[in-house]
C-alpha positions in Angstrom: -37.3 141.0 57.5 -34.2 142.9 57.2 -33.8 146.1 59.2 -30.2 147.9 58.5 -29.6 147.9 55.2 -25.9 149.3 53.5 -26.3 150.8 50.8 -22.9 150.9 47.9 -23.3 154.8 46.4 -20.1 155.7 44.1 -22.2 158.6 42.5 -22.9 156.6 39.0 -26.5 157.0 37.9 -27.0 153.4 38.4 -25.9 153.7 42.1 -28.1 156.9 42.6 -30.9 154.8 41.2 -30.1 151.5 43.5 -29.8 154.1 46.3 -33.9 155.2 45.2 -34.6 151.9 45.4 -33.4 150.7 48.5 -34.9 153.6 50.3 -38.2 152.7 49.0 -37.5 149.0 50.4 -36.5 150.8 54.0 -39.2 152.9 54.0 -41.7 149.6 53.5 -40.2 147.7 55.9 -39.4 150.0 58.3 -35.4 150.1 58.2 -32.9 152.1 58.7 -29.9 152.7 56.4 -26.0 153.3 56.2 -25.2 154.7 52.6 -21.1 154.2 51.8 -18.5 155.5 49.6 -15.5 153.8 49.0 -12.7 156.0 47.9 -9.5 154.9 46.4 -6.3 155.0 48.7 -3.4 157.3 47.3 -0.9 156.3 45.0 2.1 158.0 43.4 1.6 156.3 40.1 -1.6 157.6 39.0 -3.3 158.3 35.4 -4.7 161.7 38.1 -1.6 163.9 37.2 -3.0 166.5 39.7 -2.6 163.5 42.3 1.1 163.8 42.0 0.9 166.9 43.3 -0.8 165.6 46.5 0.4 164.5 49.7 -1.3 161.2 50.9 -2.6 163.3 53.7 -3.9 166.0 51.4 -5.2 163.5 48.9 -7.3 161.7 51.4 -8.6 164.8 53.4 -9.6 166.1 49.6 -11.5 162.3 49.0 -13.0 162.5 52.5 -14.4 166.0 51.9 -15.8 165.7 48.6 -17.5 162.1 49.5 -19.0 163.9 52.8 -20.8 166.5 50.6 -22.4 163.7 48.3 -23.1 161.4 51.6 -24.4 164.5 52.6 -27.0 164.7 49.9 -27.9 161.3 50.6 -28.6 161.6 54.0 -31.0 164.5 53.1 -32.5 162.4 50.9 -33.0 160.0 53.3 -34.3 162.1 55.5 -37.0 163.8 53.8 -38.1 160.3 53.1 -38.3 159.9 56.6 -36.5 157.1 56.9 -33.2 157.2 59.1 -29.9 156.9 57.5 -26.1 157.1 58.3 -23.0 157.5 56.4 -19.5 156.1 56.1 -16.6 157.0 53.8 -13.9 154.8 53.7 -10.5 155.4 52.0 -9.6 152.0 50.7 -7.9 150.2 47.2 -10.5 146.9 47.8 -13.9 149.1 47.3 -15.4 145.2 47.9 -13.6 144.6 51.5 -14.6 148.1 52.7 -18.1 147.7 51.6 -18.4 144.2 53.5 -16.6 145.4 56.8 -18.8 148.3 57.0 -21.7 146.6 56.8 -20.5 144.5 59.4 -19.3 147.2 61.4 -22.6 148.4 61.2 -24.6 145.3 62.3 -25.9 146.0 59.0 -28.3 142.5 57.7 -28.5 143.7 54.0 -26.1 144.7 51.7 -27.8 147.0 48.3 -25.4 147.9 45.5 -25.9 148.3 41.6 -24.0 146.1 39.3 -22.8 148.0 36.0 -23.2 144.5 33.9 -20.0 144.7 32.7 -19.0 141.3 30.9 -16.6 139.2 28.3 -12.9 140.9 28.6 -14.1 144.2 30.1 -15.5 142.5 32.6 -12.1 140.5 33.2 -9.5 143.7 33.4 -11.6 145.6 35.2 -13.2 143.3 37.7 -16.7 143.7 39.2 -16.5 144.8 42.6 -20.2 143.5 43.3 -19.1 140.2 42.0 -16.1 140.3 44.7 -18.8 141.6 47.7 -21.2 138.4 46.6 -18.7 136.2 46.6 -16.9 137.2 50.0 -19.6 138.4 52.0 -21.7 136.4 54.5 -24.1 138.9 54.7 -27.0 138.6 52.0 -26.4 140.9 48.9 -29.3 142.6 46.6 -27.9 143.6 43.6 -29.7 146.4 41.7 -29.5 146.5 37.6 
């Protein structure tokens, strides 16, 4: 059965609720968890006008901090469901390959994300970031909906 499960949290409802999920899931088999944000990277072309304002160094620290205090609340979470669970942020513009090399960073056997079931042309131009973890990972995927 699996044992370390990562767990995709971008603070959408439908993350929050995969998140619920999954620690129901740890909590029956006994695992532990690593819950992770992926935050974009910094970019000088941004539709975030108060980006331009930003070093890269203060834009990240910014990221960093406010993921921590939502991490944060899912650790306590977590917690007070008694079943053990760490956190990772990491800054990156591929939300799929960060996902996948924390989870194997983590010796993690089971990755848990939500899928926002976006299809047809929206689907296309935006691109479904649990579509590119299923398709690159080697690491089994449960995808919540």
């Amino acid at each position: 059965m699996f044992r370390h499960l990562l767990v995709a949290v971008d603070g959408s409802a439908l993350s929050e609720s995969a998140f619920r999920k999954a620690l129901v899931f740890a909590q029956e088999t006994q695992a532990s968890i690593t819950a992770v944000r992926a935050c974009p990277d910094f970019h000088v072309t941004t539709y975030h006008t108060e980006m331009l304002t930003d070093t890269r160094e203060q834009f990240e620290e910014a990221v960093i901090e406010d993921a921590g205090k939502y991490l944060e609340r899912i650790a306590g979470e977590a917690a007070t469901a008694g079943v053990p669970c760490d956190t990772s942020c990491e800054v990156n513009d591929h939300p799929y390959a960060a996902i996948i090399k924390t989870a194997e960073d983590k010796d993690c056997d089971l990755i848990v994300m939500a899928s926002h079931g976006r299809r047809g042309v929206k689907g296309l131009l935006i691109g479904s970031e649990t579509l590119k973890v299923l398709t690159h990972s080697r690491i089994p995927v449960l995808v919540y909906r």
